[in-house]
CHARMM-style PDB file with segment names, atoms N, HN, CA, C and O in Angstrom:
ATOM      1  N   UNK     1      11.978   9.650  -7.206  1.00  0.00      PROA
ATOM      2  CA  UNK     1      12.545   8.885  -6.124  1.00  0.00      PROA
ATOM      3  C   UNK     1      14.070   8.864  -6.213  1.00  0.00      PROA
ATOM      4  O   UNK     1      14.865   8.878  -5.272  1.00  0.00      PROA
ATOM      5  N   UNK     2      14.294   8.833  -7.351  1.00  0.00      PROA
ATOM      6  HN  UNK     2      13.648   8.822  -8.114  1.00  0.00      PROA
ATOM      7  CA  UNK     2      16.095   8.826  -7.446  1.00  0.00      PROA
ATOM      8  C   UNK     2      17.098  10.634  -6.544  1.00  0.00      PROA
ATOM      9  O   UNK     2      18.221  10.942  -6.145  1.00  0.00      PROA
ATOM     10  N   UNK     3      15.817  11.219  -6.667  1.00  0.00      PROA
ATOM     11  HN  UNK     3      14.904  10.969  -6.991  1.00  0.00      PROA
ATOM     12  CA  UNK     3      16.624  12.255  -6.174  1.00  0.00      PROA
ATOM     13  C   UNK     3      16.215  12.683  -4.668  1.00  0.00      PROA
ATOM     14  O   UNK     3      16.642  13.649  -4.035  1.00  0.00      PROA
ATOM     15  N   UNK     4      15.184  11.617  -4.222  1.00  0.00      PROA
ATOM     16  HN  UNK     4      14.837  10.832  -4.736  1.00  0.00      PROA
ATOM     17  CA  UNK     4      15.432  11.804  -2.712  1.00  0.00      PROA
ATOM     18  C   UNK     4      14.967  10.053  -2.333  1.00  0.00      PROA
ATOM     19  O   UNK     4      13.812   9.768  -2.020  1.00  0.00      PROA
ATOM     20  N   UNK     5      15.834   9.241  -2.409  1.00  0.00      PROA
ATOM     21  HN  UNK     5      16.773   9.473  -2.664  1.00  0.00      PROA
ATOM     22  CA  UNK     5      15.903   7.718  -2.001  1.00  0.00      PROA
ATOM     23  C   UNK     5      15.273   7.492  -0.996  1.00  0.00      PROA
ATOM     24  O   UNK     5      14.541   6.518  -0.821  1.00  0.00      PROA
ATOM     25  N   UNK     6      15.485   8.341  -0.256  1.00  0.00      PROA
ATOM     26  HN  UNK     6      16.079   9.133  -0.399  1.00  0.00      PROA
ATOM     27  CA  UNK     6      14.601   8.102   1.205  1.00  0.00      PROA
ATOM     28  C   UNK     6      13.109   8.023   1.060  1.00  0.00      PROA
ATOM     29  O   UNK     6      12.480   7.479   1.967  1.00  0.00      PROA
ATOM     30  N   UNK     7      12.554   8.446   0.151  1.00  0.00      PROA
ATOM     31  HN  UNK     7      13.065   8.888  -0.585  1.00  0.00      PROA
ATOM     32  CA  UNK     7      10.964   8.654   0.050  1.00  0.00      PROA
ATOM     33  C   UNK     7      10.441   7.710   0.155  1.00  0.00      PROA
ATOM     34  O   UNK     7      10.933   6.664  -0.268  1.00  0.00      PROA
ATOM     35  N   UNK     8       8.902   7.782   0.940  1.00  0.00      PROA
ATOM     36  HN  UNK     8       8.502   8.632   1.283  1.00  0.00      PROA
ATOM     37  CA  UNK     8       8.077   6.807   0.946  1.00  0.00      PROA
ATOM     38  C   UNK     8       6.714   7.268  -0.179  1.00  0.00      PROA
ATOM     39  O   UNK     8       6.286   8.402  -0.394  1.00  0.00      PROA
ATOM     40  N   UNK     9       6.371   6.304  -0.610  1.00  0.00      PROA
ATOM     41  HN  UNK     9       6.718   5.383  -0.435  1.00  0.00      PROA
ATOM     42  CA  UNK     9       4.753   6.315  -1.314  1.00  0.00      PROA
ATOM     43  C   UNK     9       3.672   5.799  -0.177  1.00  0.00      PROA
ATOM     44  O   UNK     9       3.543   4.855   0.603  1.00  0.00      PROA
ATOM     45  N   UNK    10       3.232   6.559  -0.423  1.00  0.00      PROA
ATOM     46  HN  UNK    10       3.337   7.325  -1.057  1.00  0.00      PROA
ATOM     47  CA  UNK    10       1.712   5.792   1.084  1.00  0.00      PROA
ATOM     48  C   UNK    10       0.752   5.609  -0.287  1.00  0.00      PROA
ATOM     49  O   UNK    10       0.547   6.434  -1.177  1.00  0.00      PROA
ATOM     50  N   UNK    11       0.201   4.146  -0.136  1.00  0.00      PROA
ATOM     51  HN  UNK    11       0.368   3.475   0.587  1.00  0.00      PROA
ATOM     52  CA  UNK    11      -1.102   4.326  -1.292  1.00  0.00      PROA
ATOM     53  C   UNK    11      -1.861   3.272  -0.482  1.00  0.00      PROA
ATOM     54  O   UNK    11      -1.437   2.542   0.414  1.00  0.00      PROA
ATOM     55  N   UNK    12      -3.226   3.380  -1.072  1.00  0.00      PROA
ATOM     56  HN  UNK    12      -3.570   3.973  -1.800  1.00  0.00      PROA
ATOM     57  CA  UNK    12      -4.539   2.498  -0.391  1.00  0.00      PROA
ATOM     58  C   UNK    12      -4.746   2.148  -1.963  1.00  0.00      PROA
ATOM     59  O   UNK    12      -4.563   2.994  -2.838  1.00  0.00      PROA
ATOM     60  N   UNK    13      -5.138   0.846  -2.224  1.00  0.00      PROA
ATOM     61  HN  UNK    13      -5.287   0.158  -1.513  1.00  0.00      PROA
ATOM     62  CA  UNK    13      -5.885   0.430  -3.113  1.00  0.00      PROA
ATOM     63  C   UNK    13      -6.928  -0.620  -3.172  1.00  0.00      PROA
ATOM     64  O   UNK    13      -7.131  -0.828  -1.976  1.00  0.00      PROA
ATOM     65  N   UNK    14      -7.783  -1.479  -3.892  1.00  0.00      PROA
ATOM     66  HN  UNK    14      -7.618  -1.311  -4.864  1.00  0.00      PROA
ATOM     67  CA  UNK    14      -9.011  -1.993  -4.112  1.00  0.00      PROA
ATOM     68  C   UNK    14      -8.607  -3.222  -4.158  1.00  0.00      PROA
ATOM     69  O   UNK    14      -7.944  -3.230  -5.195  1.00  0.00      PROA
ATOM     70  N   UNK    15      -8.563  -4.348  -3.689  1.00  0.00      PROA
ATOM     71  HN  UNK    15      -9.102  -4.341  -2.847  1.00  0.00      PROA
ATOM     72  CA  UNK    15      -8.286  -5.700  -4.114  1.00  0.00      PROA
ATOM     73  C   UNK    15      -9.891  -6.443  -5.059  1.00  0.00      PROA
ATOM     74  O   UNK    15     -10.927  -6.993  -4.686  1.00  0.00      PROA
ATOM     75  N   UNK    16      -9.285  -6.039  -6.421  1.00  0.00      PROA
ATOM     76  HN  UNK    16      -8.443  -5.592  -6.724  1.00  0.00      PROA
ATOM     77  CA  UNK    16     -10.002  -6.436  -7.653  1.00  0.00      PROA
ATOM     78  C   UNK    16      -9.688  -8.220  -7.790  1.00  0.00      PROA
ATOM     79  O   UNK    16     -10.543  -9.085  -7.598  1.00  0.00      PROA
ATOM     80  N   UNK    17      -8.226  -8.468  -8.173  1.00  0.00      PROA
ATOM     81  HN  UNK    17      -7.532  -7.765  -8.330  1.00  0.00      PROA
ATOM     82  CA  UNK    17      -8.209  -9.968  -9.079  1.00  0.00      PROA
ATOM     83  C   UNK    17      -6.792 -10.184  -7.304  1.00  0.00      PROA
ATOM     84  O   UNK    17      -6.163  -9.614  -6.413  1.00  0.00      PROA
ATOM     85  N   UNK    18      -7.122 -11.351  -7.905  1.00  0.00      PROA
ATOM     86  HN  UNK    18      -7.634 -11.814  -8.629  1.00  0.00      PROA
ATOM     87  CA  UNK    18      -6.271 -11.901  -6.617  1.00  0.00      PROA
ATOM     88  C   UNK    18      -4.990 -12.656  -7.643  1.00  0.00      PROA
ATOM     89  O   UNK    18      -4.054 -13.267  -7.127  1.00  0.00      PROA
ATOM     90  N   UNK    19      -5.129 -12.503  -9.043  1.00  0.00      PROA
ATOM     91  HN  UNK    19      -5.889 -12.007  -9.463  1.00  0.00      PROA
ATOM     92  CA  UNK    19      -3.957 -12.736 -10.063  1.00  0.00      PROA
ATOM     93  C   UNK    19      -3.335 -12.194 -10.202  1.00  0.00      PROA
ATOM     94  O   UNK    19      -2.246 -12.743 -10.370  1.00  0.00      PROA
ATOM     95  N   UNK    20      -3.341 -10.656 -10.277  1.00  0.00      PROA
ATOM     96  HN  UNK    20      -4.226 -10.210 -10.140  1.00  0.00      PROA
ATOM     97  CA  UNK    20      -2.123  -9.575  -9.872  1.00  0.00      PROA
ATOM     98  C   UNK    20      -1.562  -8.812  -8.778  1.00  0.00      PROA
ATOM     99  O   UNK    20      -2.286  -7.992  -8.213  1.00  0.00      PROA
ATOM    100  N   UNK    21      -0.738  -8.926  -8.523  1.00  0.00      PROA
ATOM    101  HN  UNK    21      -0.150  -9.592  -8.982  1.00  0.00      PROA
ATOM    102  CA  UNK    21       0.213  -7.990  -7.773  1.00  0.00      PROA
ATOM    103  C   UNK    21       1.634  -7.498  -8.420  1.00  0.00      PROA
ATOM    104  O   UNK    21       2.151  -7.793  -9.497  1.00  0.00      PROA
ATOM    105  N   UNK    22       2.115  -6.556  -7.261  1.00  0.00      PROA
ATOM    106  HN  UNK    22       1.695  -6.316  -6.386  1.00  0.00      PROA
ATOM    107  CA  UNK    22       3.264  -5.626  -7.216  1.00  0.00      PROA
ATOM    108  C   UNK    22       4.260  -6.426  -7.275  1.00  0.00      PROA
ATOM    109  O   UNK    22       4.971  -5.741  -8.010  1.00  0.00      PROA
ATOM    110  N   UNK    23       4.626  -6.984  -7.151  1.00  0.00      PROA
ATOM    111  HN  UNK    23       4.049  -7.541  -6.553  1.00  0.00      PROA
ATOM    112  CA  UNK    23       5.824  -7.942  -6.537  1.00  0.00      PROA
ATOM    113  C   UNK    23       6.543  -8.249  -7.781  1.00  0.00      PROA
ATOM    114  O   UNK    23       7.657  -8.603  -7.394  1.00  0.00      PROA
ATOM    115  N   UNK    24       6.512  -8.312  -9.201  1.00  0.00      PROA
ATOM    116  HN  UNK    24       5.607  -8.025  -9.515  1.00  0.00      PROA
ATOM    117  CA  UNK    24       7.226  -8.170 -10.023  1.00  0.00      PROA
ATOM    118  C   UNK    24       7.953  -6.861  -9.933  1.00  0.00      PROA
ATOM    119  O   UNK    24       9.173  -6.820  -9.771  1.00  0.00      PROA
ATOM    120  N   UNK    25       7.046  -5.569 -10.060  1.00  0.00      PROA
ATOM    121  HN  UNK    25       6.055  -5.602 -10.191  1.00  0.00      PROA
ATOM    122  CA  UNK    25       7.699  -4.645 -10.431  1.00  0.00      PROA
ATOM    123  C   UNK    25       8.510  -4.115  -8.891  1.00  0.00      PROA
ATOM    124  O   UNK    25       9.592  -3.528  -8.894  1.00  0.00      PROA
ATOM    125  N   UNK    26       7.890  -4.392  -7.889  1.00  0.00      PROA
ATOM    126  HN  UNK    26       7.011  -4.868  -7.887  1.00  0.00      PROA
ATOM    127  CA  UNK    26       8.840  -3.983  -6.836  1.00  0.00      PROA
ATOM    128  C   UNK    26      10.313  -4.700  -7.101  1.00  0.00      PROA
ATOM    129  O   UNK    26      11.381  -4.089  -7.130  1.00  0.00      PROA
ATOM    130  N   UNK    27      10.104  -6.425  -7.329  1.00  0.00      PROA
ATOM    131  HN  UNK    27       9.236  -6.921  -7.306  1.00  0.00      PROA
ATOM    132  CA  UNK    27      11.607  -6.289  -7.494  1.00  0.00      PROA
ATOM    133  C   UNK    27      12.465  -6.041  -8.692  1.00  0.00      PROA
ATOM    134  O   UNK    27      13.647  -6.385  -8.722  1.00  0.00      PROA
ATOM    135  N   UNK    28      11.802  -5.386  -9.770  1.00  0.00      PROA
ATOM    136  HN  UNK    28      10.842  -5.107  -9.746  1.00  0.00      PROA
ATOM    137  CA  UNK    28      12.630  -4.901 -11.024  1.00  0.00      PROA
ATOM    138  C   UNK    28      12.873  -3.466 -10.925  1.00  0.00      PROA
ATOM    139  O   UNK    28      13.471  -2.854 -11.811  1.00  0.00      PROA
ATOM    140  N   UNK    29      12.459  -2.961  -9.951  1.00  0.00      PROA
ATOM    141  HN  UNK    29      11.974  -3.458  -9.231  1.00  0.00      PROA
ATOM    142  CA  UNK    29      12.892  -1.427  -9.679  1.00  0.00      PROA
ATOM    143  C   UNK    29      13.363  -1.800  -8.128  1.00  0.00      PROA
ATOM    144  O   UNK    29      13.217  -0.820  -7.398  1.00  0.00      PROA
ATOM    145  N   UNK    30      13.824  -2.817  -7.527  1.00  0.00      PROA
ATOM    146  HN  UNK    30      13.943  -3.613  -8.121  1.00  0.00      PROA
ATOM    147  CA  UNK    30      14.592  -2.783  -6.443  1.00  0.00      PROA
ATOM    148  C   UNK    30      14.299  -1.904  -5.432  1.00  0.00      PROA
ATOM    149  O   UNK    30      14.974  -0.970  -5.000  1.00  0.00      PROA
ATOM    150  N   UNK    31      12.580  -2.539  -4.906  1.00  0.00      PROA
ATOM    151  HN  UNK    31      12.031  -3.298  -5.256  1.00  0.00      PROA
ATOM    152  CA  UNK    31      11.851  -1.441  -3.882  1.00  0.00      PROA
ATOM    153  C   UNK    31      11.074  -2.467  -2.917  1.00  0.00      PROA
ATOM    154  O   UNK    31      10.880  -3.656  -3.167  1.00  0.00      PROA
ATOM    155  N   UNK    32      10.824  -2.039  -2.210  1.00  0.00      PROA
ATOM    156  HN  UNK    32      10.982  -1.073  -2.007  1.00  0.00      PROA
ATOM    157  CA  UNK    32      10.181  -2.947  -1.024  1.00  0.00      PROA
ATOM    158  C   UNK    32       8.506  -2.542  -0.709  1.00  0.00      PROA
ATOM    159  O   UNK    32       8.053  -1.430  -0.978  1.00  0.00      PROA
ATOM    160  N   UNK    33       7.885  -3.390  -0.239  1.00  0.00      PROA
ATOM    161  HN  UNK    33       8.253  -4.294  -0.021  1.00  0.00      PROA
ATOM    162  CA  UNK    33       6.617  -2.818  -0.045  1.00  0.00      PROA
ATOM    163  C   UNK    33       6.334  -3.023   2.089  1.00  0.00      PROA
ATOM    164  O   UNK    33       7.469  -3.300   2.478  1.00  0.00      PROA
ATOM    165  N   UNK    34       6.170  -3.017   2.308  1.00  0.00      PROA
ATOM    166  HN  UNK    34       5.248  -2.792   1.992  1.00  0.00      PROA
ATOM    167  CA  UNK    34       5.032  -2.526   3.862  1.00  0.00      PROA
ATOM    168  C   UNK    34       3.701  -3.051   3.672  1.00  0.00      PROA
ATOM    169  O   UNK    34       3.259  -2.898   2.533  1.00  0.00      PROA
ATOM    170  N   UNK    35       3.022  -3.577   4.428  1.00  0.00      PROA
ATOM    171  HN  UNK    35       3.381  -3.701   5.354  1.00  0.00      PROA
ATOM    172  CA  UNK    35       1.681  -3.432   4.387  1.00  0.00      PROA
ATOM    173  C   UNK    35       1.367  -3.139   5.533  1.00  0.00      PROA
ATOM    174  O   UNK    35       1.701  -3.889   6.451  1.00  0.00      PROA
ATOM    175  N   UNK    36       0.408  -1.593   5.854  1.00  0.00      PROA
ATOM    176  HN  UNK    36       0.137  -0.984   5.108  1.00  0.00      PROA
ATOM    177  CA  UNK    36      -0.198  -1.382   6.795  1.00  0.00      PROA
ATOM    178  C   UNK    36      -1.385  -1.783   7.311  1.00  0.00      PROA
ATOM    179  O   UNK    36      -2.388  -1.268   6.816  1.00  0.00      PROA
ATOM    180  N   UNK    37      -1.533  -2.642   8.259  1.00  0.00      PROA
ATOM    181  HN  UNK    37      -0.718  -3.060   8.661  1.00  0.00      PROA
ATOM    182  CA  UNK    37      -3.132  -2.958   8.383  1.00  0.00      PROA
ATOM    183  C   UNK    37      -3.952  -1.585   8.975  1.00  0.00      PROA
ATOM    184  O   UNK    37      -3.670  -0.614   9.677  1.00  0.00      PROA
ATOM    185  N   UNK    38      -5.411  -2.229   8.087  1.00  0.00      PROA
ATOM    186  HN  UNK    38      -5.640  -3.018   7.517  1.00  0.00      PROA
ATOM    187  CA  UNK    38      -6.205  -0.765   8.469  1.00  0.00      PROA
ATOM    188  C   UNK    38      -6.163  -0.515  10.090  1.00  0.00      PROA
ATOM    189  O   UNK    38      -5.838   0.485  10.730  1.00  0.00      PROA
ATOM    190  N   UNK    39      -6.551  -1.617  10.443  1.00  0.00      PROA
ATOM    191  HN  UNK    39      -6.815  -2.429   9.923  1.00  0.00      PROA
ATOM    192  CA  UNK    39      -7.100  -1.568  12.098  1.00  0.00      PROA
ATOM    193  C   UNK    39      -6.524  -1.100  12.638  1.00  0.00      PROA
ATOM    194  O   UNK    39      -7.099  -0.812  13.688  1.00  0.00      PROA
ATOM    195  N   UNK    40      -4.219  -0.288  12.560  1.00  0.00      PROA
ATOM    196  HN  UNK    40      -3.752  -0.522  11.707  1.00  0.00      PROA
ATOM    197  CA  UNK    40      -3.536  -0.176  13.240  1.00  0.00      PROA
ATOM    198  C   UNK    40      -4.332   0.997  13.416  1.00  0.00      PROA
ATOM    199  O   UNK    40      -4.188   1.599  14.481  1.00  0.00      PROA
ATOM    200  N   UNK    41      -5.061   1.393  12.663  1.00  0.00      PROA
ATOM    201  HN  UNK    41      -5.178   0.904  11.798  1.00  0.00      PROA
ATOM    202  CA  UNK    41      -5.299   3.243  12.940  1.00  0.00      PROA
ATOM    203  C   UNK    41      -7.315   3.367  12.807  1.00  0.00      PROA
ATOM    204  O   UNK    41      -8.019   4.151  12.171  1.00  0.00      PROA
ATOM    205  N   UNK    42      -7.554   2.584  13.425  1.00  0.00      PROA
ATOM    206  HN  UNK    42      -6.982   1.947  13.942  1.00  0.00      PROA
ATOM    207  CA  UNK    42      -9.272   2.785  13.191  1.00  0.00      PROA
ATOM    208  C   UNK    42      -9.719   2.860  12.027  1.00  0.00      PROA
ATOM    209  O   UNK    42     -10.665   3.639  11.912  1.00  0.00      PROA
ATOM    210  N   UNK    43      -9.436   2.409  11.232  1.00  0.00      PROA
ATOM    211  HN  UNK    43      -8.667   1.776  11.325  1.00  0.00      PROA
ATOM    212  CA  UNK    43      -9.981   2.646   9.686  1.00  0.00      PROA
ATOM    213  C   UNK    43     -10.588   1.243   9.026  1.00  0.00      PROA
ATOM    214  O   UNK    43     -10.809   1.118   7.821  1.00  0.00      PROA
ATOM    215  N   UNK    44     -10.782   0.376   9.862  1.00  0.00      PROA
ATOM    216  HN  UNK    44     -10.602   0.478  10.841  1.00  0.00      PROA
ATOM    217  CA  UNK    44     -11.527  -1.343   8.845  1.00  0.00      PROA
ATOM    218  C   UNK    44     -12.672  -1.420   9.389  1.00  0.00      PROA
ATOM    219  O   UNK    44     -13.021  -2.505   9.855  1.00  0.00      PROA
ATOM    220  N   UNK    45     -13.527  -0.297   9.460  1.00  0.00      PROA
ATOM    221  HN  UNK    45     -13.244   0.584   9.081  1.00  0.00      PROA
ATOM    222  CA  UNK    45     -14.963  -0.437   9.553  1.00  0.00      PROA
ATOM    223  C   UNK    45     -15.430   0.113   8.425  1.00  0.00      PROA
ATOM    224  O   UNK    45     -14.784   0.919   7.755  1.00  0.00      PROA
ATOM    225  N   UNK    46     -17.122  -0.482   8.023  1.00  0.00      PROA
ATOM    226  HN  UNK    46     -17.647  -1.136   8.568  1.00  0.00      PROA
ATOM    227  CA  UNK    46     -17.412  -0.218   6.935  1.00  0.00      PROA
ATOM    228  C   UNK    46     -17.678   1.400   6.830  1.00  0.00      PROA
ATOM    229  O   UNK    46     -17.396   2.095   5.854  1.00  0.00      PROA
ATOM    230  N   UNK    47     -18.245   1.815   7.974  1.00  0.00      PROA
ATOM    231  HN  UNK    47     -18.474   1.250   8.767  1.00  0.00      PROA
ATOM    232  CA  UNK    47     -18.411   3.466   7.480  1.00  0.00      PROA
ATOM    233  C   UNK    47     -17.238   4.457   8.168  1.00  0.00      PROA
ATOM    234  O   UNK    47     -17.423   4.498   9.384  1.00  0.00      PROA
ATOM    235  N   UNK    48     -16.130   5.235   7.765  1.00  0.00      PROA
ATOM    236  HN  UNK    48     -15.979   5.202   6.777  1.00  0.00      PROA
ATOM    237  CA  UNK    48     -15.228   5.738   8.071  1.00  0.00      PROA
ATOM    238  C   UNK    48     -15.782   7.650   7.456  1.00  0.00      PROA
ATOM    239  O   UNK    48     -15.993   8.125   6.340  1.00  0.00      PROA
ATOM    240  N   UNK    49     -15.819   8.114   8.589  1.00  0.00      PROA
ATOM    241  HN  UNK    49     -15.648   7.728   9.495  1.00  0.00      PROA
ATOM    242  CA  UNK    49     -16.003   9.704   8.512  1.00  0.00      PROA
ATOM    243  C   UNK    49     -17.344   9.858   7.731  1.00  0.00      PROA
ATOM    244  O   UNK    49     -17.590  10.602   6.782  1.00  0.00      PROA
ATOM    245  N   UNK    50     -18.213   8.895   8.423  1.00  0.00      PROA
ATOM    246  HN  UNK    50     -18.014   8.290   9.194  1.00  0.00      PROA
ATOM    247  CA  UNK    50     -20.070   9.281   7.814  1.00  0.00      PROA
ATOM    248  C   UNK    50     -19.810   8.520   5.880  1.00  0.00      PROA
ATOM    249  O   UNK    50     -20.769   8.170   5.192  1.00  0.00      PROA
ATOM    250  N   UNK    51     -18.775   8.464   5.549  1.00  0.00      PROA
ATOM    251  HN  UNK    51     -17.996   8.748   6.108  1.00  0.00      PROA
ATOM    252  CA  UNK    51     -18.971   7.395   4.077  1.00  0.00      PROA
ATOM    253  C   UNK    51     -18.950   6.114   4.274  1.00  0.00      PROA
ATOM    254  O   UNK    51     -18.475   5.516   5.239  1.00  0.00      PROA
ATOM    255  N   UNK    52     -19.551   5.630   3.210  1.00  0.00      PROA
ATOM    256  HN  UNK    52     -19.937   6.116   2.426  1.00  0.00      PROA
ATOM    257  CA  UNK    52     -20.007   4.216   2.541  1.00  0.00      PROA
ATOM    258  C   UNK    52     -18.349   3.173   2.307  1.00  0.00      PROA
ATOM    259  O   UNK    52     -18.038   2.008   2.058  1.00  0.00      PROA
ATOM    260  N   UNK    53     -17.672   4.495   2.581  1.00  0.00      PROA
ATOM    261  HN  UNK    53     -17.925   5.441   2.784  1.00  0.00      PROA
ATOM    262  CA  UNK    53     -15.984   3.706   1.675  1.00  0.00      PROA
ATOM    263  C   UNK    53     -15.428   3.138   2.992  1.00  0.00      PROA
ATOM    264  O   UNK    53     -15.495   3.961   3.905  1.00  0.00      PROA
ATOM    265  N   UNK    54     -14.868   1.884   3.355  1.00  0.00      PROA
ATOM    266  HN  UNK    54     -14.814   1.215   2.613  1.00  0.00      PROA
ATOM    267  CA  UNK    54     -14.517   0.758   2.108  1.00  0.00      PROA
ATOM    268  C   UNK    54     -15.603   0.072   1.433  1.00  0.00      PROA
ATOM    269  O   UNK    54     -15.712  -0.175   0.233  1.00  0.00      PROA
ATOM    270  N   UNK    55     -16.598  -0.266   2.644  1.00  0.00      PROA
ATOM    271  HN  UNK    55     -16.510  -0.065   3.619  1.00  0.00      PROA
ATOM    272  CA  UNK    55     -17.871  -0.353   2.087  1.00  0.00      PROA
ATOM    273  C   UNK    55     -17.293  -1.697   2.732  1.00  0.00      PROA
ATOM    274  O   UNK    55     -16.546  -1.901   3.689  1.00  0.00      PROA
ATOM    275  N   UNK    56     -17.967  -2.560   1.783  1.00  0.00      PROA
ATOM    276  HN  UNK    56     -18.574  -2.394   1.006  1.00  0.00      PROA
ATOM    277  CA  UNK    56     -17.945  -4.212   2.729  1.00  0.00      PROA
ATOM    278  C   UNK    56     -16.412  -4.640   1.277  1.00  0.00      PROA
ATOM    279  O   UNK    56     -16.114  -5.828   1.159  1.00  0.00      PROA
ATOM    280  N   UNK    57     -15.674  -3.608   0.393  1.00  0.00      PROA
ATOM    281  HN  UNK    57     -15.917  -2.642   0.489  1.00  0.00      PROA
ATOM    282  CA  UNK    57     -14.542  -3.863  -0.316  1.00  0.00      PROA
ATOM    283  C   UNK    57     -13.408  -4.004   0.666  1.00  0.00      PROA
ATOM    284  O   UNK    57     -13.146  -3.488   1.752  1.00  0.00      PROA
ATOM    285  N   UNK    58     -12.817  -4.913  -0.136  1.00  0.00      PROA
ATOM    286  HN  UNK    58     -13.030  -5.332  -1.019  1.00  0.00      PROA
ATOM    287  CA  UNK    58     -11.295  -5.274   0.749  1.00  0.00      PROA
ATOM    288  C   UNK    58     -10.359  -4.083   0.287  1.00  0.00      PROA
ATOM    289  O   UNK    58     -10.430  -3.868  -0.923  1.00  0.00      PROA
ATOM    290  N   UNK    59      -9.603  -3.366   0.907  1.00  0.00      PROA
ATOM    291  HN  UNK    59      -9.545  -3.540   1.890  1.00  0.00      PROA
ATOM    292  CA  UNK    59      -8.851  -1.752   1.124  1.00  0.00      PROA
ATOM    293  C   UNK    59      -7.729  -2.524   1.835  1.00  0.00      PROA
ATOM    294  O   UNK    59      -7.650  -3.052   2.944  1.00  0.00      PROA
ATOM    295  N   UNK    60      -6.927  -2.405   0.842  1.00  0.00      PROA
ATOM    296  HN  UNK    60      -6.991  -1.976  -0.059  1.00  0.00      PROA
ATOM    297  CA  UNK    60      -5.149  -2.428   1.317  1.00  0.00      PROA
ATOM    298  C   UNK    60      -4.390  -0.842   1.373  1.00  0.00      PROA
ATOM    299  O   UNK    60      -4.510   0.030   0.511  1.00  0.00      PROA
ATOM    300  N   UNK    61      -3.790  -0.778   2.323  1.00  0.00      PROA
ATOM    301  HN  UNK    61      -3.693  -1.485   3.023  1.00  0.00      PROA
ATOM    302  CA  UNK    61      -2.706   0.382   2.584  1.00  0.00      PROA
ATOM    303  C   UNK    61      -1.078  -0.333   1.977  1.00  0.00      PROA
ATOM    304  O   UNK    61      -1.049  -1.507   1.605  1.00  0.00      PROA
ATOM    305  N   UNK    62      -0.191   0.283   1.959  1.00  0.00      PROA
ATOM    306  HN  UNK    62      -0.215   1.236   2.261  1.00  0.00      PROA
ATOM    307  CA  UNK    62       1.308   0.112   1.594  1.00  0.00      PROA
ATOM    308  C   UNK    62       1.781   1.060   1.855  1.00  0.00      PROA
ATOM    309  O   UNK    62       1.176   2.131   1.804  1.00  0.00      PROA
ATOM    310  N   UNK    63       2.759   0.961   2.140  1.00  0.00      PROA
ATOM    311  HN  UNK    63       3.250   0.091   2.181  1.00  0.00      PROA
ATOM    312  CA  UNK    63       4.084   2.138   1.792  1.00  0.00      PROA
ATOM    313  C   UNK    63       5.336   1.743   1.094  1.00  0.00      PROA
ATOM    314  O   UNK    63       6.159   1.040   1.681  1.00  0.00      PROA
ATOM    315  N   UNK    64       5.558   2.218  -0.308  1.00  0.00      PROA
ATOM    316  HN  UNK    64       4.889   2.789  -0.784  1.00  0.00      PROA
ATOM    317  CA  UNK    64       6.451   1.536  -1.482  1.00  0.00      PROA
ATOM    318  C   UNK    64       7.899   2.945  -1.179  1.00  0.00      PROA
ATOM    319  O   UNK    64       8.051   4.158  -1.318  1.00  0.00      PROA
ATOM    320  N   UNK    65       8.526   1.951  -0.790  1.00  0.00      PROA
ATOM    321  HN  UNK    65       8.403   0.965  -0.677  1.00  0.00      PROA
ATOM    322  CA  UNK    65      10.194   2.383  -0.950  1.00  0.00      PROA
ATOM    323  C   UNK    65      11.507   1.515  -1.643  1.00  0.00      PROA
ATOM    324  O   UNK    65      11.406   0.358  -2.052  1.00  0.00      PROA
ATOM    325  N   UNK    66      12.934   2.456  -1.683  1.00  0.00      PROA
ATOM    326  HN  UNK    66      13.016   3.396  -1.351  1.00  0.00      PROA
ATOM    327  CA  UNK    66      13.606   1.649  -1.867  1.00  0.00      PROA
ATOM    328  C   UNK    66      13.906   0.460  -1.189  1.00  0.00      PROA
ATOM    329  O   UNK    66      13.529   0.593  -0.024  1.00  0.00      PROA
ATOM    330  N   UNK    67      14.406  -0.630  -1.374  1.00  0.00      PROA
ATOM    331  HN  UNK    67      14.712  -0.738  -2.320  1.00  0.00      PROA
ATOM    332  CA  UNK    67      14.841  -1.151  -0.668  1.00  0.00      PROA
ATOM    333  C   UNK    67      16.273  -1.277  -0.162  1.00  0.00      PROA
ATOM    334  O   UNK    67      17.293  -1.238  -0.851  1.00  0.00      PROA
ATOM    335  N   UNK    68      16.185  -1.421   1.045  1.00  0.00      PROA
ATOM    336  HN  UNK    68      15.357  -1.452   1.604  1.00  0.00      PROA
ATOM    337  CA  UNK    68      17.326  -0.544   1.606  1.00  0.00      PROA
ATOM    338  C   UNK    68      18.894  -1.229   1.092  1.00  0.00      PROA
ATOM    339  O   UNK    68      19.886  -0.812   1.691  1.00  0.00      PROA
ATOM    340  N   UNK    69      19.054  -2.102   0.167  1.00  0.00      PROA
ATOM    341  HN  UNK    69      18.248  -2.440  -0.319  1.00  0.00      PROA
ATOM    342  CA  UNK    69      20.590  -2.728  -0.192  1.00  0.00      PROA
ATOM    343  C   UNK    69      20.684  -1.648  -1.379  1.00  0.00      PROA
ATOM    344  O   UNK    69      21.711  -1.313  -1.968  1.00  0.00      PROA
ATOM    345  N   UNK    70      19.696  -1.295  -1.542  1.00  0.00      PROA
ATOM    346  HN  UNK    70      18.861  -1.568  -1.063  1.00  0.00      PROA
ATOM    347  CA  UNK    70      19.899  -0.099  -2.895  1.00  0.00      PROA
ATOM    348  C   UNK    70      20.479   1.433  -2.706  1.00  0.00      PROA
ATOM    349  O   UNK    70      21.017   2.183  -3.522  1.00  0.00      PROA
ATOM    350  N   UNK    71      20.065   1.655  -0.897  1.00  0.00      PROA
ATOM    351  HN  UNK    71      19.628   1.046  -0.235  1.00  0.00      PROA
ATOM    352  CA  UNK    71      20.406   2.930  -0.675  1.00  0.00      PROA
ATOM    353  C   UNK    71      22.313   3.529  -0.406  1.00  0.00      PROA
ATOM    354  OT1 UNK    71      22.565   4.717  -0.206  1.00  0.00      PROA
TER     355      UNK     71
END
């Protein structure tokens, strides 16, 4: 990321413990997070392209960048 600042991370992950999150390390590496909701794009139904995934699991999207006082 340092050698192209502009980059985005797109990630989906599993909401396991509702005790951890990002939010420390976003702000000790001075980065911002996004949250995309599924629904913007048809994707928060339980069966997506004939699979079982998300399933009846809670599925978060993000997109992790700098944050922009850093750029």
């Amino acid at each position: 990321m340092q050698k192209n600042p502009k980059v985005q991370l797109w990630s989906t992950y599993q909401i396991r413990s509702a005790d951890w999150s990002l939010e420390a390390l976003l702000y000790k590496w001075d980065m911002k997070c996004v949250h995309i909701p599924l629904e913007s794009f048809d994707a928060d139904k339980e069966d997506i392209a004939e699979s079982v995934l998300p399933g009846r699991h809670t599925v978060e999207m993000l997109v992790i960048s700098f944050a922009k006082d850093s750029l």
